[in-house]
C-alpha positions as CSV (number, residue, x, y, z in Angstrom):
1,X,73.0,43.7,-3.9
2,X,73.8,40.7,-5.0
3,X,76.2,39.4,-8.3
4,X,74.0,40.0,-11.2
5,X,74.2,37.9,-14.3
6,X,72.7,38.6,-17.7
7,X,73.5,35.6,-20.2
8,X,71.5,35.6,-23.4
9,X,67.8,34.2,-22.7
10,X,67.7,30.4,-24.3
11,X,64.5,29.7,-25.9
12,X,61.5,29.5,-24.3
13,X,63.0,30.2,-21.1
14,X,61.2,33.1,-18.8
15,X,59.3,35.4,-20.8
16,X,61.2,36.7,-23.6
17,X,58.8,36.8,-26.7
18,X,59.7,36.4,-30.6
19,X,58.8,40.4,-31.9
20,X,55.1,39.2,-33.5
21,X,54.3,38.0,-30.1
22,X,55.2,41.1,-28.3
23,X,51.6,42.4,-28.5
24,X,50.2,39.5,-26.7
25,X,52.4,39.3,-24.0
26,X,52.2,42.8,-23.1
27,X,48.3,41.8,-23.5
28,X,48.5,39.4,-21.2
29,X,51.3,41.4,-18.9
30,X,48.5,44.2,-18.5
31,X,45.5,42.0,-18.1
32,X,47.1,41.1,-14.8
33,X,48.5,44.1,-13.9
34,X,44.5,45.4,-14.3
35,X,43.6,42.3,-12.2
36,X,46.0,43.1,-9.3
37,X,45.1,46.7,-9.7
38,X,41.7,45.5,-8.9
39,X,42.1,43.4,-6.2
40,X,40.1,44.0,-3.2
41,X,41.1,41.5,-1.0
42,X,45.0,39.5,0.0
43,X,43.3,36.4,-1.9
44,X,43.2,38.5,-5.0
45,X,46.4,39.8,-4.3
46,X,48.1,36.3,-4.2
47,X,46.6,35.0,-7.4
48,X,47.0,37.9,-9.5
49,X,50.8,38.3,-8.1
50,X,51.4,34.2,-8.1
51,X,49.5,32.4,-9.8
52,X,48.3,35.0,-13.3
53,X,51.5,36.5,-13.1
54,X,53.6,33.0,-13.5
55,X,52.1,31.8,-16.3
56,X,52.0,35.2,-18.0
57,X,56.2,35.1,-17.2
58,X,56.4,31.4,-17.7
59,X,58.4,31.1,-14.5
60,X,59.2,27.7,-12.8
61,X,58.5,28.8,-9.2
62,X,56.8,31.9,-8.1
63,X,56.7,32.7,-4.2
64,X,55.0,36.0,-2.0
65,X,56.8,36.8,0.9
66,X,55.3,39.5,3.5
67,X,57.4,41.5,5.7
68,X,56.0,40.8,9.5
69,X,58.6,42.6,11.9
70,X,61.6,41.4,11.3
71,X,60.3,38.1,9.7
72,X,59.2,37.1,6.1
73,X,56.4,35.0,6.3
74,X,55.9,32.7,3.2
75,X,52.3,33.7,2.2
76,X,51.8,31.5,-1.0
77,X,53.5,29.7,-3.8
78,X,53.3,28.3,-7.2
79,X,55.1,24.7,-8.2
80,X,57.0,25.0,-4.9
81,X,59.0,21.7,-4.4
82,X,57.8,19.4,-1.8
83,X,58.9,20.8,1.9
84,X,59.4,24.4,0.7
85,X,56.7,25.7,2.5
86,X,57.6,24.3,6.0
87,X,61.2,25.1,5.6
88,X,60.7,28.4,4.4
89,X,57.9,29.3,6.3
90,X,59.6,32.0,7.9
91,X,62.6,33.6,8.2
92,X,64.6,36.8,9.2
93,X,65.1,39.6,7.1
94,X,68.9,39.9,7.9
95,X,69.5,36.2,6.8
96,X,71.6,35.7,4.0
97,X,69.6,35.1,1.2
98,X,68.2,36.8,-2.0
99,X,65.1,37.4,-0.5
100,X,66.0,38.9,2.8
101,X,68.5,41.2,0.8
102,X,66.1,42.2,-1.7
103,X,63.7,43.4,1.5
104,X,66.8,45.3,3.1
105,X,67.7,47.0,0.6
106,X,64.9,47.3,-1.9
107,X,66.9,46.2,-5.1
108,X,66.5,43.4,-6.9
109,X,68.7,40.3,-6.7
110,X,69.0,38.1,-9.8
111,X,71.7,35.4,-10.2
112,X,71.8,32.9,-12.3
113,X,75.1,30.2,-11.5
114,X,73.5,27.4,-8.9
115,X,77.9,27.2,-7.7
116,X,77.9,31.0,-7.3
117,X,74.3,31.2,-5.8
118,X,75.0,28.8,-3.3
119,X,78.5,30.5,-2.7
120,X,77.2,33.5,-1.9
121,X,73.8,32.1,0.0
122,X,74.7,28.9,2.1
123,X,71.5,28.4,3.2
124,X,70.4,27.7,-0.4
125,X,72.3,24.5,-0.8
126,X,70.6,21.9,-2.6
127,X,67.7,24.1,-2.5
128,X,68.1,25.4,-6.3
129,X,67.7,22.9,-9.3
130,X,70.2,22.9,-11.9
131,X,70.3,25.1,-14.3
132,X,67.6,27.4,-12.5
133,X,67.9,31.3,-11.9
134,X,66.6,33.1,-8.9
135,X,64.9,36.4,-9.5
136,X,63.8,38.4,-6.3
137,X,62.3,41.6,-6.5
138,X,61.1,43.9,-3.4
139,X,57.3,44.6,-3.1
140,X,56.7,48.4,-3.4
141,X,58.7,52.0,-4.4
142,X,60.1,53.9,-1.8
143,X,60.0,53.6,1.9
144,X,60.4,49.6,3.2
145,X,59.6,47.0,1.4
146,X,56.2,45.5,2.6
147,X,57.2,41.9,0.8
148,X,59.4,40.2,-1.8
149,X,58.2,38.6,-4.8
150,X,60.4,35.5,-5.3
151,X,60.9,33.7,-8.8
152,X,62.9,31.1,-10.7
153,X,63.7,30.5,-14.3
154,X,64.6,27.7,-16.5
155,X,67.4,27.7,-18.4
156,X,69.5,30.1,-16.3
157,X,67.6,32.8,-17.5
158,X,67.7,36.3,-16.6
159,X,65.7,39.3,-17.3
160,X,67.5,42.2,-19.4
161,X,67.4,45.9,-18.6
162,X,63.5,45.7,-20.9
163,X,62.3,42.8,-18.9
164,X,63.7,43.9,-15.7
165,X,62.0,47.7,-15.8
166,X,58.8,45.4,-16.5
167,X,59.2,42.9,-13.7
168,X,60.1,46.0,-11.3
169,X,57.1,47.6,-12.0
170,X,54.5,45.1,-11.2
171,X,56.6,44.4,-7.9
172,X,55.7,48.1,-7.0
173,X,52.1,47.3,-8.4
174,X,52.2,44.3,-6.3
175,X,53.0,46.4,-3.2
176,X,50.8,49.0,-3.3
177,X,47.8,46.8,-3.9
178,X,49.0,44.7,-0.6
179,X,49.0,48.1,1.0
180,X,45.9,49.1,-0.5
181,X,44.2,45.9,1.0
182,X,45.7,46.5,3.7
183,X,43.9,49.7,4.3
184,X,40.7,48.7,3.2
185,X,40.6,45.7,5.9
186,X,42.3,48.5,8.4
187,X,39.1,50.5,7.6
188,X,36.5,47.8,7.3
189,X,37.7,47.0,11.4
190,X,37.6,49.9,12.1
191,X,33.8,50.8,10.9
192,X,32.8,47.4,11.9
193,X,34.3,48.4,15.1
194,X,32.8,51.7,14.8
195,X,29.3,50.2,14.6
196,X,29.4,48.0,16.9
197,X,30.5,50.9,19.7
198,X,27.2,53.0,18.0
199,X,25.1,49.8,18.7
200,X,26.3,49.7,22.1
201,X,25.6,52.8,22.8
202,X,22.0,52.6,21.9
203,X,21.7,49.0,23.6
204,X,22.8,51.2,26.9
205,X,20.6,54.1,26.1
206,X,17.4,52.0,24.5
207,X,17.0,50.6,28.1
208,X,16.4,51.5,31.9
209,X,17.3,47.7,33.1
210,X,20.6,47.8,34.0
211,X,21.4,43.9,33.7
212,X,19.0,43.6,30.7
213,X,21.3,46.6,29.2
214,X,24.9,44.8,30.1
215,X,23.4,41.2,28.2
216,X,22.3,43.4,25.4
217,X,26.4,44.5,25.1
218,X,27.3,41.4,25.9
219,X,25.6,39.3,23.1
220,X,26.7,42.8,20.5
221,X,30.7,42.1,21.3
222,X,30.3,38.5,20.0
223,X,31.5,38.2,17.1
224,X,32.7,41.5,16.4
225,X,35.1,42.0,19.3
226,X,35.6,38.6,21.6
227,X,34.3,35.2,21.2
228,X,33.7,35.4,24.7
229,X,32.3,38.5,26.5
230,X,31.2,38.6,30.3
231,X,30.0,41.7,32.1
232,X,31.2,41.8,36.2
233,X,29.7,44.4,38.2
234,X,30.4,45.6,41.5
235,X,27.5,43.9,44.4
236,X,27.7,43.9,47.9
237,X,29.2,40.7,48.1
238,X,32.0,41.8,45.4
239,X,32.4,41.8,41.7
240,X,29.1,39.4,40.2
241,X,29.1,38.2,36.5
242,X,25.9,39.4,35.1
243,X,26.2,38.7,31.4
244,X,28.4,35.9,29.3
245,X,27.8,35.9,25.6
246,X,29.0,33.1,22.8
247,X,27.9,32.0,19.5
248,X,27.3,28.7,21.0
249,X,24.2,28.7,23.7
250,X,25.6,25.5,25.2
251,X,29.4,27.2,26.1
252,X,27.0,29.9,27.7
253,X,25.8,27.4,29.9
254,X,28.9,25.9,30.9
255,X,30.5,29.4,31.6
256,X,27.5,30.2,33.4
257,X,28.4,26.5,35.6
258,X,32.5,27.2,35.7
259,X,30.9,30.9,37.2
260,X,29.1,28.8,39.9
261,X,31.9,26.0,40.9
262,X,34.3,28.5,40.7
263,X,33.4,32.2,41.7
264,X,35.8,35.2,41.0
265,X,38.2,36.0,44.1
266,X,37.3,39.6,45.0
267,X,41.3,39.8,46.1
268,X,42.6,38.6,42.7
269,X,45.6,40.4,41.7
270,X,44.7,39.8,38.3
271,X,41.4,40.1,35.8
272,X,37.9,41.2,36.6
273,X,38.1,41.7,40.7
274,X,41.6,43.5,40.0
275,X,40.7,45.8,37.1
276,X,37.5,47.3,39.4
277,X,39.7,47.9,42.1
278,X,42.3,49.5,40.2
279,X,40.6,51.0,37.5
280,X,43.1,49.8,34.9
281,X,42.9,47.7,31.6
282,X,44.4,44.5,31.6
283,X,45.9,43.3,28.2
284,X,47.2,39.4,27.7
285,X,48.2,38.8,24.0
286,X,48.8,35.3,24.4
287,X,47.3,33.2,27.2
288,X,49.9,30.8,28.2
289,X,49.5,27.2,29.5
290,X,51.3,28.6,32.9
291,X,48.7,31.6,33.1
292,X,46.3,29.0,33.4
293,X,48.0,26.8,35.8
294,X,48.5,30.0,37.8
295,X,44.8,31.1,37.9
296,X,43.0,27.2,38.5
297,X,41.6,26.4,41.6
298,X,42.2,22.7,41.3
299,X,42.9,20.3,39.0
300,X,39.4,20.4,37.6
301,X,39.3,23.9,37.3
302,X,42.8,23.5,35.2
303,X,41.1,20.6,32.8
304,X,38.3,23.2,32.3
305,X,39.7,26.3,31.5
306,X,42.2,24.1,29.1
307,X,39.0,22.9,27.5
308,X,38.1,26.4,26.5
309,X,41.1,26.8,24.4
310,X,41.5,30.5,25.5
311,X,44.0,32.3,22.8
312,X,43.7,36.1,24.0
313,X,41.9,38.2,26.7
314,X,41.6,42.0,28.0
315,X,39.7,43.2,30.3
316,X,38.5,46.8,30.7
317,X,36.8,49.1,33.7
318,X,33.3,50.1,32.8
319,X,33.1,53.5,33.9
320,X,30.4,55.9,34.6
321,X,30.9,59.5,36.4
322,X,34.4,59.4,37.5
323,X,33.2,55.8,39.2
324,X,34.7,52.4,38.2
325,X,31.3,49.9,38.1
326,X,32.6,46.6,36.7
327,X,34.6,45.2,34.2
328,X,33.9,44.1,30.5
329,X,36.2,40.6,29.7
330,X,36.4,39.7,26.2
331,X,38.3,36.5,24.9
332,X,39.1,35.2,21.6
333,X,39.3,31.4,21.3
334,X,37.9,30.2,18.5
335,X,38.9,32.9,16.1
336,X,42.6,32.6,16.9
337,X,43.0,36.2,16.6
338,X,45.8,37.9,19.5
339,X,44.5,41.3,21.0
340,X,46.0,44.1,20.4
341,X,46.4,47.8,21.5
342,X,44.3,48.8,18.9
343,X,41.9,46.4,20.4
344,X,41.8,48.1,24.0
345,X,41.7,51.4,22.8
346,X,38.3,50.0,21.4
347,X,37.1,47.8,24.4
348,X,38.0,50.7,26.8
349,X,35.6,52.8,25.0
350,X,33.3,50.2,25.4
351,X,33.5,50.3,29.2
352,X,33.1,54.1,29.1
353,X,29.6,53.1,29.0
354,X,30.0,50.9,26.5
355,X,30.3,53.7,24.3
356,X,27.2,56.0,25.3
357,X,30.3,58.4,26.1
358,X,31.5,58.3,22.8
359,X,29.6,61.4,20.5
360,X,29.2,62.1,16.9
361,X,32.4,64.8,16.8
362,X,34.6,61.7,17.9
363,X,32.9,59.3,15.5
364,X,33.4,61.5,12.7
365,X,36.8,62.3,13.4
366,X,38.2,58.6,13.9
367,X,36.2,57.7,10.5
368,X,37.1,60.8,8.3
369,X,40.8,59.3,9.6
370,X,40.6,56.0,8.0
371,X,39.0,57.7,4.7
372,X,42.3,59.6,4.2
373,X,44.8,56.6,5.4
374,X,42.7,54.6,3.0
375,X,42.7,57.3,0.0
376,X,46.3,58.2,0.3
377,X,47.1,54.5,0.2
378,X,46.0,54.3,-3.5
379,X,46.9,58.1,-4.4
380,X,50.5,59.4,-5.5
381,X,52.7,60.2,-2.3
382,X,53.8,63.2,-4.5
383,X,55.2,63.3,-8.4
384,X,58.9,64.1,-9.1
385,X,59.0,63.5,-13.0
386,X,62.3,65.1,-14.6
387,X,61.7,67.6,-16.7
388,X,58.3,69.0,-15.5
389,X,56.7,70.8,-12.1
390,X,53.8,69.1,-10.8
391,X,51.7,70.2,-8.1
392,X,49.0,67.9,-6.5
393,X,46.4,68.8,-3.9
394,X,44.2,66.2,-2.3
395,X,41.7,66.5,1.1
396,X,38.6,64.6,1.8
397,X,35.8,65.7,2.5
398,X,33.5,66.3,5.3
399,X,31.5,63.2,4.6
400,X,32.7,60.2,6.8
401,X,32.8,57.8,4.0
402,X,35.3,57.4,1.8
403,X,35.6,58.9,-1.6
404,X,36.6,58.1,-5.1
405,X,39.2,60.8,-6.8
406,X,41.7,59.6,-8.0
407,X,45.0,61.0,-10.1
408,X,48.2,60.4,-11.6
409,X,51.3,61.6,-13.5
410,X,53.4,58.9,-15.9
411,X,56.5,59.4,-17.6
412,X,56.5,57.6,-21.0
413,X,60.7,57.8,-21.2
414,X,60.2,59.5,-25.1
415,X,59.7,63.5,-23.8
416,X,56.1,62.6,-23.3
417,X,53.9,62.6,-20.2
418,X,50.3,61.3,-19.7
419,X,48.2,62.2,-16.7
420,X,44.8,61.9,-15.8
421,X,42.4,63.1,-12.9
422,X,38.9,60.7,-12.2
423,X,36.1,60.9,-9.9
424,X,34.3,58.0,-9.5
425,X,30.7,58.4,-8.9
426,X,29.5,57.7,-4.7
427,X,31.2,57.3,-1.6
428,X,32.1,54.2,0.9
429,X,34.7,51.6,0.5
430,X,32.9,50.7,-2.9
431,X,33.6,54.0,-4.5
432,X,37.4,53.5,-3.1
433,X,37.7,50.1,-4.6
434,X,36.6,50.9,-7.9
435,X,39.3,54.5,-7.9
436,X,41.7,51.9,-7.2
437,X,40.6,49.6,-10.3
438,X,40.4,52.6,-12.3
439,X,43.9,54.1,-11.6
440,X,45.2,50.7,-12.3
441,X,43.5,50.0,-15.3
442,X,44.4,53.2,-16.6
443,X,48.4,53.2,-16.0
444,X,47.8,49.1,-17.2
445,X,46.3,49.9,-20.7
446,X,48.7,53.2,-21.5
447,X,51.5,51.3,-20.3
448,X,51.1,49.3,-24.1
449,X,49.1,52.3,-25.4
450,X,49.3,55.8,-24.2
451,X,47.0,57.3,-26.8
452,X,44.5,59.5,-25.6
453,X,41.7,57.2,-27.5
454,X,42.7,53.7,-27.0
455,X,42.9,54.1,-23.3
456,X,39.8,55.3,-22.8
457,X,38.0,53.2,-25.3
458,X,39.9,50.4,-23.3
459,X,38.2,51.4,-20.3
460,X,34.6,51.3,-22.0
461,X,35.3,47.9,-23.3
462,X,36.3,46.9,-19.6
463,X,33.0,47.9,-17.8
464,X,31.0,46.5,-20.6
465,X,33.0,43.4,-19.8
466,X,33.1,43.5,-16.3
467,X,29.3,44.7,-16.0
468,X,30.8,47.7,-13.9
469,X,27.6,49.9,-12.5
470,X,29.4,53.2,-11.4
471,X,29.9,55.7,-13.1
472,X,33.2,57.8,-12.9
473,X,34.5,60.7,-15.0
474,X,38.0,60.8,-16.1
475,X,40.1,63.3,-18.4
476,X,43.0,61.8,-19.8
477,X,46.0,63.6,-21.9
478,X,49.5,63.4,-23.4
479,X,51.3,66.2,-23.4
480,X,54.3,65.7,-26.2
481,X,56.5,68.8,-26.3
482,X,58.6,68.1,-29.2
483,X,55.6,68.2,-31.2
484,X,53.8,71.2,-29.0
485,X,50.7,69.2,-29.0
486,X,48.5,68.4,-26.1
487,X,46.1,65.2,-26.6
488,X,43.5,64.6,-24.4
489,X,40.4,62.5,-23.8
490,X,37.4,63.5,-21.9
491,X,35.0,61.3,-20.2
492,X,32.0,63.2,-18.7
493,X,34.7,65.2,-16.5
494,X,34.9,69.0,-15.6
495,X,37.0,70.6,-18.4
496,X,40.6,71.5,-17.9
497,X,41.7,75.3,-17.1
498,X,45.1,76.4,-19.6
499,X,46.7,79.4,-17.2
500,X,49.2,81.8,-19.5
501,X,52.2,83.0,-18.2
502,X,50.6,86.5,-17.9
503,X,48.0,85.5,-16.0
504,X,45.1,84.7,-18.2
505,X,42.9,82.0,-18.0
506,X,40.6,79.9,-19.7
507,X,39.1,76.2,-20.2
508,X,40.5,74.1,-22.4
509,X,37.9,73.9,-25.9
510,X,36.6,70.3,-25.8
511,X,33.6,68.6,-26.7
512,X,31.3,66.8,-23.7
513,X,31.1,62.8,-23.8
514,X,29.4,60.8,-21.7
515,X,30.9,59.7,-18.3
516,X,32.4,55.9,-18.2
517,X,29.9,53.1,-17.1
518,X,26.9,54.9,-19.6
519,X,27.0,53.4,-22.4
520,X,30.1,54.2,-24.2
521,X,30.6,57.4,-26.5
522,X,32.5,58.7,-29.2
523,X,36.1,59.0,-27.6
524,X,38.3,60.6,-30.4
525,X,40.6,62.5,-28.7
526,X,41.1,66.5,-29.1
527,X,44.4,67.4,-30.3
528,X,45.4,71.2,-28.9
529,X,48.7,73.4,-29.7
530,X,51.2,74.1,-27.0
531,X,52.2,77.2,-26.6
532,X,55.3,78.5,-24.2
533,X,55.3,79.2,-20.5
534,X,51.6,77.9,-19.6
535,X,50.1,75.9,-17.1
536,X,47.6,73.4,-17.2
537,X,45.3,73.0,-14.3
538,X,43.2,69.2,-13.9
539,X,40.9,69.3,-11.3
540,X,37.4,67.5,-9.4
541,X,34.5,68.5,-9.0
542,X,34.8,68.8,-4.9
543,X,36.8,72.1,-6.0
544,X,34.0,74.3,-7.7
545,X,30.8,73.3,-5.7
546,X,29.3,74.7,-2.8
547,X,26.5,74.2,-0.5
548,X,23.6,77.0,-1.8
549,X,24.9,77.7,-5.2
550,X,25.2,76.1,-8.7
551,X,28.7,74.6,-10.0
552,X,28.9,77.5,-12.8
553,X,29.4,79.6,-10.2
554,X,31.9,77.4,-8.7
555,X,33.5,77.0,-11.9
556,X,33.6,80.7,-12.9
557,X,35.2,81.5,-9.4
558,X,37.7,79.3,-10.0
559,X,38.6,80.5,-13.4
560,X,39.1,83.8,-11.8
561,X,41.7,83.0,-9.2
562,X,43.7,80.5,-12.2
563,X,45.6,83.0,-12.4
564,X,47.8,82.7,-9.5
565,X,49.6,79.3,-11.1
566,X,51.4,81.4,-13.8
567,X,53.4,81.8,-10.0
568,X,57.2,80.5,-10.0
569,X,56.4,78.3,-7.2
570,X,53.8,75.9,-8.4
571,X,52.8,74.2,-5.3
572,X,52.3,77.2,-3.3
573,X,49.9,78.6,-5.7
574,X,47.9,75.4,-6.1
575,X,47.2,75.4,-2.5
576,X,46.4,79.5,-2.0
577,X,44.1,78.7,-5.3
578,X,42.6,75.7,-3.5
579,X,42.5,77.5,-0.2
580,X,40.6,80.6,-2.0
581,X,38.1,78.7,-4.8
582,X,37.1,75.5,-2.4
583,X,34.8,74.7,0.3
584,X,36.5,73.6,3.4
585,X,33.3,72.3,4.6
586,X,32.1,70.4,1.9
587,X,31.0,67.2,1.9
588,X,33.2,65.8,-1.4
589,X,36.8,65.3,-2.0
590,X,39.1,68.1,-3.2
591,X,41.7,67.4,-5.8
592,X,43.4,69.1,-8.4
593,X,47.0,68.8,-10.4
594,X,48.8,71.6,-12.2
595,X,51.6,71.0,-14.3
596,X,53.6,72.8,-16.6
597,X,57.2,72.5,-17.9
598,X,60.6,73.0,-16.3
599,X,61.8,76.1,-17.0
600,X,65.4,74.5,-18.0
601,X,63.7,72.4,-20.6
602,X,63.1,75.3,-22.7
603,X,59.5,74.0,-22.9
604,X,56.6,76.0,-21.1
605,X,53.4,75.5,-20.3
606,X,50.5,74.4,-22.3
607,X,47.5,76.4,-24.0
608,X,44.7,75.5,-26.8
């Protein structure tokens, strides 16, 4: 890590605040945090993380940085000094500067003497105005880094050990919403690539014309897989192009002309003519100016294919019965997008006839995948908070699509802890981008305010705001064992379950309010005594219900086998509870979190 400086903050400098305006910066501070926690897209990402977020800090320069490889690509900036961007448009992660340390090691680097910074960091020379500081944080908690949020200060300054915690924070915010986005555009390719292989498949199946079914594919691949798609088949004569595809009816035609002039050598080592007689993908990432020189005919044929502007090509077998019949090519040009393997596991399945071969149980399997990459992208990886055991349980459900729990466990550093457990209402990638707002928004607005109350009267004020349509439930509470007192807020969700140390169970006594998104209710918070040596038990509704019978049945079954958490190992018994109440085969997500306090703490468990 590098020499850390922390001089006294001159005024006006970074964001600092006099004490009367502390309330509207950490207004503002959360307002952004809510935005990035909302963002659905890397555009979002940037102007919440770059743009919002320097003017909320009031720093001088503000740069993203995402870890590619062993590169950081410079994604954005804000008030970067002319010729920033093309010298630092990339660069490795072991070079010797803040940024590149910050992602190896996943500290923070902050220095603040423009002698000692470019000292230490040669590279920097002349690059740092006087009497500037440089601030880089690492995007993300635990694991690698995925970026490094880069900033400068006026002044010299230099966050203290207050301002630093903050500015640490939203740099994990900031990297778990670039993963989150990440996901969701891992998951929207992969349905889109999903449909596309079900539409195929009917094309193939809808007709008994075999060339009328191969154009059919052809014209589905464009856009969605290739800007270019041609179908070769095996004739008497050799392999014969009997479908091109493009956006642009006129490059059809001239393909169809290049076809003509120049027809496919049935000895080719390489391409269609090869892949039928081998039956073997063929995967070029990058199609060089020398694999075009290699493949041309003539000079003509060179000044042709150069014209295309080919960027990218596989080609696959298509397959039927053990038998290779052609070869599917696809190209991307115009979208300057390089294949991948990803991308030939996908065109492969298309040449197993065109993905007629592939059936429901594979379908469901690859997209109930993505539903959990995509869930446990925005969900706790587990919660280790001193002083108390928490267990978490989360599966999806049988249901394809995506669902919305979501849940969470936040120490407030004063012996206090507020969690919260939310469903919201629906399933897709709509009901995953709004669990994602809401878990933000919710560790956002009790990161100024943890009450019970003001957070969830927060929320209501947000989708009256935002004009929000779904509706999700949520149960929110602070458990404060110095004053044995459990608060907690419920918003249209299933009621808690208190498990005593002897076994007994029951459901926490609280009064039903409307979900959030219908219209706002009362939300005064329920304050209940703590007792000793109980457990609390938060759960969804994927838990109690089951195909064939109402949820109070669910519900009652689930109070009876509570019991089993008043069990030393916490965990364990959350998953033999889950294992015996749920229903593997249900359509909804499962979640639940027990918690209860450490027995060293001399605090136990909680009870109304």
């Amino acid at each position: 890590m590098a020499e850390q400086e922390t001089p006294a903050s001159p005024a006006g400098a970074g964001f600092s605040a006099p004490a009367g305006a502390d309330a509207l910066l950490l207004q503002q501070l959360a307002h952004v945090t809510t935005e990035l926690g909302a963002a659905e897209t890397m555009e979002a990402v940037i102007e919440a993380s770059v743009n919002h977020m320097a003017g909320a800090i009031r720093a001088a320069v503000t740069t993203l940085m995402l870890r590619d490889g062993d590169q950081l690509v410079l994604v954005a900036g804000h008030n970067l000094q002319p010729g920033t961007e093309d010298r630092w448009s990339s660069f490795p992660v072991a070079a010797n500067n803040p940024a590149s340390e910050a992602a190896r090691t996943g500290r923070p680097v902050y220095m603040a003497d423009v002698a000692r910074i470019e000292e230490r960091y040669p590279s920097l020379r002349g690059q740092v105005p006087a009497g500037r500081s440089v601030v880089d944080l690492p995007l993300g908690a635990g694991g690698r880094p995925v970026g490094v949020l880069g900033l400068t200060f006026d002044g010299g300054w230099l966050p203290g050990p207050q301002e630093l915690d903050f500015l640490t924070t939203f740099a994990e915010a900031t990297g778990q919403a670039i993963r989150r986005v990440r996901a969701m555009d891992e998951a929207r390719e992969k349905t889109r690539q999903l449909t596309f292989l079900a539409d195929a498949s009917l094309a193939l199946s809808s007709s008994l014309d075999y060339r009328s079914t191969l154009t059919n594919v052809a014209q589905l691949a464009v856009p969605t897989l290739a800007d270019w798609c041609s179908v070769s088949v095996v004739q008497e004569n050799g392999p014969a192009t009997l479908a091109v595809a493009h956006m642009d009816p006129a490059k059809v035609a001239w393909a169809w002309e290049l076809e003509e002039r120049y027809p496919p050598d049935p000895d080719a080592l390489t391409g269609p003519s090869n892949v039928i007689r081998t039956g073997r993908s063929e995967l070029y990432s990058e199609i060089s100016d020398e694999m075009l020189v290699a493949g041309a005919h003539d000079e003509e044929h060179l000044r042709l294919s150069r014209e295309l502007n080919l960027r990218s090509a596989l080609v696959v077998p298509l397959s039927a019965r053990g038998r290779t019949l052609g070869a599917i090519t696809l190209v991307r040009a115009e979208s300057m997008v390089r294949y991948t393997e990803a991308d030939l596991a996908v065109a492969e399945d298309l040449g197993r006839r065109a993905g007629v071969a592939i059936d429901n149980a594979i379908l469901h399997g690859q997209a109930q995948d993505v539903a959990l990459q995509l869930q446990r992208a925005v969900l706790p990886e587990r919660l280790e908070i001193p002083g108390w055991d928490i267990a978490s349980h989360y599966a999806p459900g049988g249901s394809a699509e995506v669902g919305g729990d979501f849940y969470d466990a936040v120490d407030l550093s004063d012996g206090r802890l507020a969690l919260f457990i939310g469903d919201v209402m629906g399933h897709g990638l709509a009901a995953a981008a709004a669990m994602a707002h809401m878990r933000a928004a919710v560790r956002a607005f009790l990161s100024s305010e943890p009450d019970p109350s003001d957070v969830i009267a927060q929320l209501d004020t947000m989708f009256t705001r935002l004009g929000l349509k779904q509706l999700v439930t949520l149960v929110y509470a602070v458990l404060d064992p110095a004053a044995g007192q459990l608060t907690i807020a419920n918003a249209g969700h299933l009621r808690p379950i208190v498990v005593a140390a002897t076994g007994q169970a029951e459901f926490a006594r609280l009064p039903t309010r409307r979900p959030l998104g219908a219209g706002g209710d009362d939300r005064t918070a329920t304050v209940l005594r703590v007792a000793p040596d109980e457990t609390l038990l938060f759960y969804t509704d994927g838990l109690v219900e089951r195909r064939g019978e109402g949820i109070q049945e669910g519900l009652a079954r689930l109070l009876l086998g509570a019991g089993v958490l008043a069990e030393r190992d916490l965990q364990l018994a959350l998953t033999q509870l889950v294992g015996a109440a749920g229903d593997c085969d249900g359509d909804d997500d499962v979640t639940a979190l027990a918690i209860r306090a450490a027995p060293a703490d001399g605090f136990g468990r909680f009870a109304t």
